[in-house]
C-alpha positions in Angstrom: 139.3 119.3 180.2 140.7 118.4 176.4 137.3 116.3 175.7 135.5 119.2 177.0 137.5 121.3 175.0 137.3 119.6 171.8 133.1 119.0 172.3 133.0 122.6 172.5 134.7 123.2 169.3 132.9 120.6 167.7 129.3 121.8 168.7 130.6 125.5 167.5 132.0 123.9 163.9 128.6 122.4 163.5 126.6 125.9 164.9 128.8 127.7 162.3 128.4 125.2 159.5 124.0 125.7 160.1 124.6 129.3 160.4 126.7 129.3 157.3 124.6 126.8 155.5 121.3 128.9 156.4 122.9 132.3 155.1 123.6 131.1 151.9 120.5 128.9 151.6 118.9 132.2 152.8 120.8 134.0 149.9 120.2 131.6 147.5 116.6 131.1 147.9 116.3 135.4 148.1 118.5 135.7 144.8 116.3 136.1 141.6 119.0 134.7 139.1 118.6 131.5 140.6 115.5 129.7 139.1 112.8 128.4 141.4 110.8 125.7 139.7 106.9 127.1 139.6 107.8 130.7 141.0 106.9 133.6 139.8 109.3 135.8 138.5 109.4 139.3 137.0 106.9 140.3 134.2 107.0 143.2 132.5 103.3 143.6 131.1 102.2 143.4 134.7 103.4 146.7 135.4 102.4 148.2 132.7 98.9 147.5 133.0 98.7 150.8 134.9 99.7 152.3 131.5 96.1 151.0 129.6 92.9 152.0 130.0 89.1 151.0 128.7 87.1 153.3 126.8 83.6 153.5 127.5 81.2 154.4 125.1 77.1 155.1 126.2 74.3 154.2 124.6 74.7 157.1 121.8 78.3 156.4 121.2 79.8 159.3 123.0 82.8 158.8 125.4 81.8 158.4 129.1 83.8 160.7 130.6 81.5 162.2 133.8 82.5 158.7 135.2 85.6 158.0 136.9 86.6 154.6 138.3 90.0 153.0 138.0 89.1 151.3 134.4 88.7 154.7 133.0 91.9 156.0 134.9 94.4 158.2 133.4 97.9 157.2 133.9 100.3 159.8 134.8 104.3 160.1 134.6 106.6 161.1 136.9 107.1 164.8 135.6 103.7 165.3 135.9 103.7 164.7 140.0 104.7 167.2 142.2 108.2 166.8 144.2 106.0 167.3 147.4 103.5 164.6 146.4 106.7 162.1 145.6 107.9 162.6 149.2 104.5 162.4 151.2 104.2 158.5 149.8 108.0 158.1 150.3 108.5 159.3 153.7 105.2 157.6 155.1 105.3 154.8 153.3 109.3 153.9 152.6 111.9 156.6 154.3 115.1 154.8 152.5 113.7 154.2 149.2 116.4 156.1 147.5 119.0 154.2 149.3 118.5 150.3 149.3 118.1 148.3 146.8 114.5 146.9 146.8 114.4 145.2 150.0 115.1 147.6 153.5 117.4 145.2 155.7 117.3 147.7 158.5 113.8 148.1 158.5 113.2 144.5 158.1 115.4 144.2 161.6 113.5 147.1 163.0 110.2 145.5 162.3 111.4 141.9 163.6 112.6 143.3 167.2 109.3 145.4 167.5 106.6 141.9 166.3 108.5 139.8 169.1 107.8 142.7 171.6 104.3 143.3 170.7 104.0 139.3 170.0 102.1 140.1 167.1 102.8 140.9 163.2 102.1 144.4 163.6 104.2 146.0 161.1 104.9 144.5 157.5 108.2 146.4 156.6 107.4 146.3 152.9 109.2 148.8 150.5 107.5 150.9 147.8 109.1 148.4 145.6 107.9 145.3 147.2 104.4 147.1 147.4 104.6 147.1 143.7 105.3 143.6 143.2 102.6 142.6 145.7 99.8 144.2 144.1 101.0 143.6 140.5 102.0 140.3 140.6 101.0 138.1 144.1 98.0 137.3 146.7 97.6 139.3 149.6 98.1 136.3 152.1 100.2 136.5 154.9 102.3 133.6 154.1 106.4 133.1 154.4 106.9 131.9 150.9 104.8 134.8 149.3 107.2 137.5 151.3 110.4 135.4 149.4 108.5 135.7 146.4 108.2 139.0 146.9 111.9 140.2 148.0 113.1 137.9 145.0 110.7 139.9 142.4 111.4 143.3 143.8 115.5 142.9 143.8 115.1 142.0 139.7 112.8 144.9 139.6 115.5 147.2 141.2 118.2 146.1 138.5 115.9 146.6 135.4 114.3 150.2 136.3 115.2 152.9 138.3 114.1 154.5 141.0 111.6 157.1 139.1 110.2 154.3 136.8 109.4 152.0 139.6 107.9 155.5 141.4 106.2 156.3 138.4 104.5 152.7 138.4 103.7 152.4 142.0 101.9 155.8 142.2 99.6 154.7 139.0 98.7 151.2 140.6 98.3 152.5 144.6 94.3 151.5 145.8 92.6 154.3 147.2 89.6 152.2 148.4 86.1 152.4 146.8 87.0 151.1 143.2 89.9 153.7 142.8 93.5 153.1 141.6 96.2 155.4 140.4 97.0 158.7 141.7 94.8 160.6 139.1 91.6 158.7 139.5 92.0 160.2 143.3 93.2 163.4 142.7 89.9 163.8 140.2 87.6 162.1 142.9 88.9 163.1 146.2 90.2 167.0 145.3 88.7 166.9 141.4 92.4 168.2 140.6 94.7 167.0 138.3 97.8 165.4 140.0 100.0 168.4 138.8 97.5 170.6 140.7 97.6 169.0 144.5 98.9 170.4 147.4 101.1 169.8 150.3 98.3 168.9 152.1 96.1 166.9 149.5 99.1 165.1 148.9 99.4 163.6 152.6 95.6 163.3 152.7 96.2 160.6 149.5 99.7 159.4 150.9 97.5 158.5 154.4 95.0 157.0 152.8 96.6 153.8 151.0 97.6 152.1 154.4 94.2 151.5 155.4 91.6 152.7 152.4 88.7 152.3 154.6 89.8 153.5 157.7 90.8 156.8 156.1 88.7 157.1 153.2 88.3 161.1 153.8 84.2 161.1 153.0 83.6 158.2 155.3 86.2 159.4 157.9 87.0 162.5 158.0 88.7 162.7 161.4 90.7 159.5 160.6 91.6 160.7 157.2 92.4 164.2 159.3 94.6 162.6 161.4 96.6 160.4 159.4 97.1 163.5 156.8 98.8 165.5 159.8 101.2 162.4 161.0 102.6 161.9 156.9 103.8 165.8 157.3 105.0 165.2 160.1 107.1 162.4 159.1 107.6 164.9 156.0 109.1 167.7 158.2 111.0 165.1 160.3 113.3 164.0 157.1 113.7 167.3 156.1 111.3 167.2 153.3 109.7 170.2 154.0 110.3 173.5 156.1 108.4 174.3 160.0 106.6 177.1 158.0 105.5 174.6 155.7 104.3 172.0 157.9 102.4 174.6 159.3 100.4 176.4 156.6 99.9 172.5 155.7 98.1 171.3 159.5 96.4 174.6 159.4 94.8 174.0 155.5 91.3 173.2 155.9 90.4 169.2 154.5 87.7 169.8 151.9 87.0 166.9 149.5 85.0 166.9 146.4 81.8 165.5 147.3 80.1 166.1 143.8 82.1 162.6 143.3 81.6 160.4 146.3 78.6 158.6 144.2 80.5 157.9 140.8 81.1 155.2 139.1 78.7 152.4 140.0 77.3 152.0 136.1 80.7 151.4 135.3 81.0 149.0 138.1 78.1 146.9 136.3 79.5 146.9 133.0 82.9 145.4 134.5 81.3 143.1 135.9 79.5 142.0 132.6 82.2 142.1 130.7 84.2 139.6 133.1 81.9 137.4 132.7 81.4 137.9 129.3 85.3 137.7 128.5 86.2 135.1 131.6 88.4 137.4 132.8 89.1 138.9 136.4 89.5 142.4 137.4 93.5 142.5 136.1 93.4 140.4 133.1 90.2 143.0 132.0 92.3 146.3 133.2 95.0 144.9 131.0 93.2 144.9 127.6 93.1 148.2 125.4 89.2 147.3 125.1 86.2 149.4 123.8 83.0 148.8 125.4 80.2 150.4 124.0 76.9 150.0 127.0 73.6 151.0 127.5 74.3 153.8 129.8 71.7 156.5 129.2 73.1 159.7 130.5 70.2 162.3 131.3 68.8 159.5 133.3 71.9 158.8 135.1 72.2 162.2 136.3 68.4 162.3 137.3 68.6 159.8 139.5 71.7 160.8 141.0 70.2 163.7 142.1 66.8 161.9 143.5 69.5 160.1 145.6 71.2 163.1 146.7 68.0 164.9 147.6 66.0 161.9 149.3 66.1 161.4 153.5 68.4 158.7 153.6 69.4 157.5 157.3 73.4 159.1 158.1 75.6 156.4 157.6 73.2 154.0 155.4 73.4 153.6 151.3 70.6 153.3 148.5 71.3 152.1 145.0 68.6 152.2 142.1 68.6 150.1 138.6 67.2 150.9 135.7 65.9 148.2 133.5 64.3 149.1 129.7 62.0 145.8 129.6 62.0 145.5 125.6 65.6 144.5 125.5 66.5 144.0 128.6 69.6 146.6 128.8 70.5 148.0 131.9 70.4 151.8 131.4 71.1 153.5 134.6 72.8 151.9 138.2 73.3 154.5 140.6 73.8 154.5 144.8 75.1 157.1 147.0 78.4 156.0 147.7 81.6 155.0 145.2 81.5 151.4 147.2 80.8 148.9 144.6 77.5 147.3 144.9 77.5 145.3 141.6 78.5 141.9 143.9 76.7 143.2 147.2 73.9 140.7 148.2 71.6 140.8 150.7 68.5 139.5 152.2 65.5 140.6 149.8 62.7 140.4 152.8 59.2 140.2 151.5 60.3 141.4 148.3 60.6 137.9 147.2 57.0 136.8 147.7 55.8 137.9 144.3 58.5 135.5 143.0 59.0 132.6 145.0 54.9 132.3 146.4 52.4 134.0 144.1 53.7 132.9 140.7 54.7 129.3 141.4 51.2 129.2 142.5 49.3 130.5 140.0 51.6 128.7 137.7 51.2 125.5 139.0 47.0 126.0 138.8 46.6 125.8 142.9 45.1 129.0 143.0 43.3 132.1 141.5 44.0 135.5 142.5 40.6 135.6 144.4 41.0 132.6 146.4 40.7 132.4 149.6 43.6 132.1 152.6 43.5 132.2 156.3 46.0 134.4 157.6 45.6 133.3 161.4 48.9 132.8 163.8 50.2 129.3 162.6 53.3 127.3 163.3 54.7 125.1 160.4 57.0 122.8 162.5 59.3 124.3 164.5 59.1 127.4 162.3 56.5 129.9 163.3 56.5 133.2 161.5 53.9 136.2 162.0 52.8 139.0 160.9 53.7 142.4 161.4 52.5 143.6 164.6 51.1 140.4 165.0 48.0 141.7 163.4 45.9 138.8 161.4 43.1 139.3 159.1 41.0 136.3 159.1 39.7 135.0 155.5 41.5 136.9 152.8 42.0 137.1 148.9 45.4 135.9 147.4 45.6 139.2 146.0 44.5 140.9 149.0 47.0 138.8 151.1 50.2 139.8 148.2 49.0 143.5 148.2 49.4 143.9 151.9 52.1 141.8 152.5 51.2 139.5 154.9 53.3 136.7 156.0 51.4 133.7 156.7 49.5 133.2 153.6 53.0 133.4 152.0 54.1 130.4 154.0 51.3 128.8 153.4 51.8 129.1 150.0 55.4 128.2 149.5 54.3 125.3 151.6 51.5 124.0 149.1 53.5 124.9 145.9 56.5 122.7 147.5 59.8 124.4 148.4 61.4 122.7 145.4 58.8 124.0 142.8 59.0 127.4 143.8 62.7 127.2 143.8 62.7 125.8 140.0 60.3 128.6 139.5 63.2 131.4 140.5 65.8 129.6 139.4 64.5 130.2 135.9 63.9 134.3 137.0 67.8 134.2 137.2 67.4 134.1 141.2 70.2 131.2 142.5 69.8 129.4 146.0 72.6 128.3 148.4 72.3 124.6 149.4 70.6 125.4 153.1 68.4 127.3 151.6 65.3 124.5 152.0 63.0 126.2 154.3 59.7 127.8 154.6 61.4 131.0 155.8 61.9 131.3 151.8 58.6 132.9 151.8 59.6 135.6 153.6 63.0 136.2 152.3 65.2 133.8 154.6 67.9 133.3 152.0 71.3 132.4 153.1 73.1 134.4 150.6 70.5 136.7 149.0 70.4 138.6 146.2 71.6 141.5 144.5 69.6 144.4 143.9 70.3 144.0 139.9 69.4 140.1 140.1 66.1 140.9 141.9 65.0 143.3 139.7 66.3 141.3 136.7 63.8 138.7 138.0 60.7 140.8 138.2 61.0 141.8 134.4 59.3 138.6 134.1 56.5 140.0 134.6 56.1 142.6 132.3 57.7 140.6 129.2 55.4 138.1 129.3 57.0 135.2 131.6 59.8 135.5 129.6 63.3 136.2 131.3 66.6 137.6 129.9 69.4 138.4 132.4 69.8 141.9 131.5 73.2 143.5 129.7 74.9 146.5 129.9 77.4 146.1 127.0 76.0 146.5 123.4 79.4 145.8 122.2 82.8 145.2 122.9 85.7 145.6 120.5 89.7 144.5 121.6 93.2 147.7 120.3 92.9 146.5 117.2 89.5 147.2 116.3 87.6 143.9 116.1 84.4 142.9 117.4 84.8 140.5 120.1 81.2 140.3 121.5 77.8 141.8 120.3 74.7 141.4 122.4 72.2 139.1 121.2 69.4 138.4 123.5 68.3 135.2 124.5 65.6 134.3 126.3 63.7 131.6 128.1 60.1 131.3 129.9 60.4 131.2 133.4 56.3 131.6 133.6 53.2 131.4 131.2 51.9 134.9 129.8 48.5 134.1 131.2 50.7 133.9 135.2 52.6 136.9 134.3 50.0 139.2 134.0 47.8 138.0 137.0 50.8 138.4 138.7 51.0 141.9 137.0 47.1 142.3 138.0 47.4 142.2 141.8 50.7 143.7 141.6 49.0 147.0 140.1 46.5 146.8 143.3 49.4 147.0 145.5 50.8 150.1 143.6 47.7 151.8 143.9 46.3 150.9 147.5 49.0 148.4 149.5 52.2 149.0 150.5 53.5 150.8 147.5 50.4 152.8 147.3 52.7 155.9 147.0 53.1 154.7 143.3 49.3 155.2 143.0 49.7 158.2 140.6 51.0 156.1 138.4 48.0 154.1 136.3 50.9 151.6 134.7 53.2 150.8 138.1 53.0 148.1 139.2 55.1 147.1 142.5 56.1 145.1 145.5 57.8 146.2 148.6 60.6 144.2 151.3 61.8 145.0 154.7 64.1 143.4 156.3 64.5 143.7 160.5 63.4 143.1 163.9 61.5 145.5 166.5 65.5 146.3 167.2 65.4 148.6 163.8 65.7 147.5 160.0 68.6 147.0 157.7 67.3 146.6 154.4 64.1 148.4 152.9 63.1 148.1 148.8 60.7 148.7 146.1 61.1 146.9 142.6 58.7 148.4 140.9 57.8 147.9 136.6 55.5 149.7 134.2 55.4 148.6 130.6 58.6 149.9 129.5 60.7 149.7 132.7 61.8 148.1 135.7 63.2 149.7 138.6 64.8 148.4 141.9 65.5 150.7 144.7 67.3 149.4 147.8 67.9 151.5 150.9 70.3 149.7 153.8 73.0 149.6 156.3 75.3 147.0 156.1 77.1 147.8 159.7 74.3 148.9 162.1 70.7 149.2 161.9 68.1 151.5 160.5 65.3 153.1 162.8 62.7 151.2 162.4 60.4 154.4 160.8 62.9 154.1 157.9 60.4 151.7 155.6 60.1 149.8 152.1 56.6 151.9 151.9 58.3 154.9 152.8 61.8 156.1 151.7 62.2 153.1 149.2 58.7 153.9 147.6 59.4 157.8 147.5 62.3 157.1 145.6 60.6 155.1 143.1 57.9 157.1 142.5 60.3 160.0 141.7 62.3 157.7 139.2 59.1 156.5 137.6 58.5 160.9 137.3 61.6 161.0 135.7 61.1 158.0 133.0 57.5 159.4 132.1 56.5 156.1 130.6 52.7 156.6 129.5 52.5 153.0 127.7 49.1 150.8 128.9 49.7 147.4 130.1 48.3 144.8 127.6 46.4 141.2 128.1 47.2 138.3 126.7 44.3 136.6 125.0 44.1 134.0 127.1 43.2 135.7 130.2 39.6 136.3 130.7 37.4 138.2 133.0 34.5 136.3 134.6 31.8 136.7 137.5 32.2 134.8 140.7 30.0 134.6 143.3 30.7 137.1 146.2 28.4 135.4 148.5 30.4 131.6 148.1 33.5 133.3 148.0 33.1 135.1 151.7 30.4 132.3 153.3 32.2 128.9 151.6 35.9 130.5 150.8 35.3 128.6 147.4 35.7 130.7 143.9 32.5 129.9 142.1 31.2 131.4 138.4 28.4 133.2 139.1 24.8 132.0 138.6 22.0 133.3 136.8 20.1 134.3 139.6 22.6 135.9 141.4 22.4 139.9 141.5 24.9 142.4 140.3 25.9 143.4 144.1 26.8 139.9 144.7 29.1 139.5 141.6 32.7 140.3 141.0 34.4 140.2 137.8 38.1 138.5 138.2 40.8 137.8 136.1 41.6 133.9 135.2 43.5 131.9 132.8 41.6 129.8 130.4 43.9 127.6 131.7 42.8 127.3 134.7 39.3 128.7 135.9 36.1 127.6 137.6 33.7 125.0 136.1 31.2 125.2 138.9 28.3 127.7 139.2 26.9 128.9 142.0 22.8 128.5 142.4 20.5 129.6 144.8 20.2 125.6 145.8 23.9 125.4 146.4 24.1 123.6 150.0 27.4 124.0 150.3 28.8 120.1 149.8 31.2 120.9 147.2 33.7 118.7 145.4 36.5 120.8 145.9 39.3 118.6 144.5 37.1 118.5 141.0 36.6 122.2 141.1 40.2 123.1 141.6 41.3 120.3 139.6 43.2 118.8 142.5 44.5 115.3 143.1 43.0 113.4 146.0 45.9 112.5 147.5 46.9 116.0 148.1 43.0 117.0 149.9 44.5 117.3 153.3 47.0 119.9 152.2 44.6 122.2 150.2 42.0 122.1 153.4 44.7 123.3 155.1 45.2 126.0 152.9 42.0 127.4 151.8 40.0 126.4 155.7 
């Protein structure tokens, strides 16, 4: 009974001595005065980044101020927020703020019991003050030693500021969602009120939304955001916050947000996004800079085309976005969509939008084809990949041109397939259009792009065509100077040829045909518009639909799409995209005429050859006018052969289109 005795006591002295050895290692590792070799600790700066701001400056060096996004936020202080705004956050978000000292023990408990009940990490137990630290100075990922990192940072934060500074610096970092931070950029966005002005109500709306941005963003979800407004006053009237009668006249106020805001701010998202990359600097490193950055924005055409958004038939639930490009310098001068979501990364699949770029030009580049040559479009299978048209309807022998101008899918393949997936991937490469490693299929033709594009990149890539083969990537910043004054970067263009002149403007040629009589034809007003249309879907409905579109002075891109369900299928590129661009191009009123390079001439073919043979041939002497066409070719590459009444037909093709032997069995494939 002794031995059992004393093995008893000896198991408990060694419990207690892990028990006690864990609470202090637990107490060590949590205290912030002892050192933690490649930690972060507590820094300053980082929370007062809340405290700077960027000035923005348009193209006539006035301040931008009709724009609000979280670069151009104001930052407030404490005696400029209501009492009943400070309690909404703090009895939703962190009832004993006032009372602990950084980290909430109880609640931590509290949270612990209810995880092993629901078996799941349901609920966080963060304090305001530990919310601070995690969005000022740490990752977002769910890991132990981030949470130690966290409690450590926040329990120095407690002892160098009080409770109103650290208030004061939470409320000017919170994320509202949609490119919004600080408690004044979404008073002015959501209410357009100063903080000073809001509510009881608009301040539970704002105190409901930072737990889940998206899920109660009060324009995308109004019954969510509804909800989650009426449960903070609740929690407000349970502490005593505020009175029944209160909490009443609160549930009963009506939830109006400004909606003259919900499509701000994606210019500026553009410009942050160029000066990143500019600077080599993320999003906090940029937000923590005093900078001046003069851009191109152009303000009467902002505001034009966000009110052709606002006024076109755009699907409930789906989003369009429009660039404006000014060719001669490549500066992008207006970027507008229909929501404050930040499309400046978004990319998706650029459907037949592409072909211009990654079919047609490689192939007249390369010399393979003219723009009257001929193509079968008749159901084909390349492999195990076989694409069709749409509706399945084929057209027999037709024109390159004809076959670019209409869309049609299989002389695109066919194309791709001839030029050589590589070539036509160097090609748009040096358009500024980058490929993933996968992406080494004929679907290319069509669009099939693993990661896609963004609208901006796209149309960057189609200024090619209007500046000659020559590609810039386009800029938004003229200028960009640090607090103390200095230049730090000037735009200076640089450019590089992704295609000859002479491609650029047969490209240009059947491009204008499409404008006028394909599927962009409702850009046929428009003598100088020259355009190309994409849709992406299935017979299930469509998800994206565009038109990039140029005349001599711009380029335009227009996207319409749903990124979470699809689009009826009557929602089309030739449709809603088109509409759209033909009320930007309206708007810009450019009335320049497209010019021709010297070395593109105009010469007869014979009609006759073309349709019997499916060869290009010059024209002979004897043939008549009404069996002559004049077409455009490069002196680089154009027929040598002429057509005569004699001509039996047995001609040397690989000598006429200056082919290699070795590559005969491919071209009959193409042009029989």
């Amino acid at each position: 009974m002794k031995k059992r005795r004393h093995r008893l006591l000896k198991i408990s002295i060694a419990i207690g001595i892990v028990v006690l050895s864990a609470t202090l290692f637990s107490a060590a590792l949590l205290e912030p005065k002892i050192k933690i070799s490649g930690w972060e600790v507590l820094d300053v700066n980082k929370l007062k980044n809340g405290e700077r701001m960027i000035s923005f400056l348009d193209a006539e060096g006035e301040n931008i101020d009709n724009i609000i996004s979280d670069s151009n936020k104001e930052y407030v202080s404490i005696s400029e927020i209501p009492q009943h705004t400070i309690d909404a956050f703090v009895s939703i978000e962190d009832k004993r703020f006032f009372r602990h000292k950084g980290v909430d023990y109880i609640r931590i408990a509290s949270a612990f019991i209810n995880n092993i009940k629901a078996m799941s990490f349901k609920e966080g137990a963060s304090t305001i003050t530990q919310q601070l630290i995690k969005n000022t100075h740490l990752s977002s990922d769910k890991k132990i030693s981030r949470k130690i990192k966290e409690i450590r940072i926040a329990k120095e934060l407690e002892r160098k500021f009080d409770k109103s500074e650290i208030l004061e610096m939470y409320l000017n970092i919170l994320y509202f969602g949609d490119n919004m931070y600080g408690i004044s950029t979404a008073a002015k966005v959501f209410f357009d009120v100063s903080v000073s002005e809001l509510t009881l109500a608009q301040s539970a709306v704002l105190a409901g939304v930072i737990n889940n941005p998206s899920g109660y963003n009060p324009y995308r979800k109004p019954e969510n955001a509804l909800k989650r407004r009426n449960l903070v006053l609740t929690e407000m009237f349970k502490s005593g916050k505020i009175t029944e009668e209160e909490y009443n006249r609160a549930r009963e106020e009506k939830m109006e947000v400004n909606e003259k805001n919900n499509d701000i701010g994606q210019y500026l998202n553009s410009v942050i996004k160029d000066a990143r990359e500019i600077l080599g600097l993320n999003k906090n490193q940029l937000l923590s800079e005093n900078l001046t950055i003069a851009t191109y924005y152009d303000k009467k055409t902002d505001n034009d085309l966000r009110k052709i958004l606002r006024d076109a038939s755009i699907p409930t639930g789906s989003n369009a976005h429009i660039v404006v490009i000014r060719n001669s310098d490549n500066t992008l001068i207006s970027d507008v969509s229909l929501s404050t979501e930040n499309l400046a990364y978004m990319r998706r699949q650029p459907g037949s939008a592409i072909k211009p770029l990654i079919c047609y030009a490689p192939a007249l580049e390369k010399g393979d084809i003219y723009c009257c040559s001929q193509i079968e479009d008749s159901p084909a299978s390349f492999g195990d990949y076989t694409p069709s048209n749409y509706k399945q309807k084929y057209n027999g022998w037709v024109s390159a041109e004809e076959a670019l101008i209409n869309s049609l899918n299989i002389p695109a393949v066919k194309l791709l397939q001839n030029n050589g997936i590589e070539y036509s991937k160097h090609i748009c490469e040096k358009a500024g259009i980058d490929f993933s490693e996968s992406d080494n299929h004929l679907a290319l033709a069509l669009g099939g792009m693993e990661n896609g594009v963004t609208l901006r990149q796209i149309s960057d890539a189609y200024t090619i065509f209007p500046n000659r083969g020559k590609f810039s990537e386009s800029n938004s910043i003229r200028y960009i100077k640090n607090e103390k004054g200095e230049v730090i970067y000037s735009d200076k263009k640089h450019y590089t040829e992704a295609i000859s002149e002479d491609t650029a403007f047969l490209m240009t040629s059947m491009l204008r045909r499409c404008a006028k009589e394909g599927t962009a034809k409702r850009l046929s007003a428009f003598d100088n518009v020259c355009a190309k249309t994409g849709t992406v879907g299935t017979k299930d409905g469509n998800s994206d639909v565009y038109c990039l579109a140029y005349s001599p002075a711009y380029t335009v891109g227009v996207w319409v799409g749903n990124c979470a369900k699809k689009m009826p299928n009557s929602v089309t590129a030739g449709g809603v995209a088109c509409r759209i661009a033909e009320k930007v191009f309206g708007t810009l009123n450019d009335d320049s005429e497209i010019s021709k390079p010297d070395g593109v001439k105009c010469r007869y073919i014979d009609i006759n050859m073309l349709k019997q043979n499916h060869v290009v041939l010059l024209a002979g002497e004897d043939v008549s006018l009404k069996d002559k066409s004049c077409e455009w070719f490069s002196e680089k590459n154009m027929p040598k052969d002429f057509s005569t009444p004699q001509y039996g037909g047995y001609l040397d093709y690989d000598e006429l289109l200056n082919f290699d032997f070795d590559n005969f069995e491919i071209i009959e494939d193409l042009f029989y």
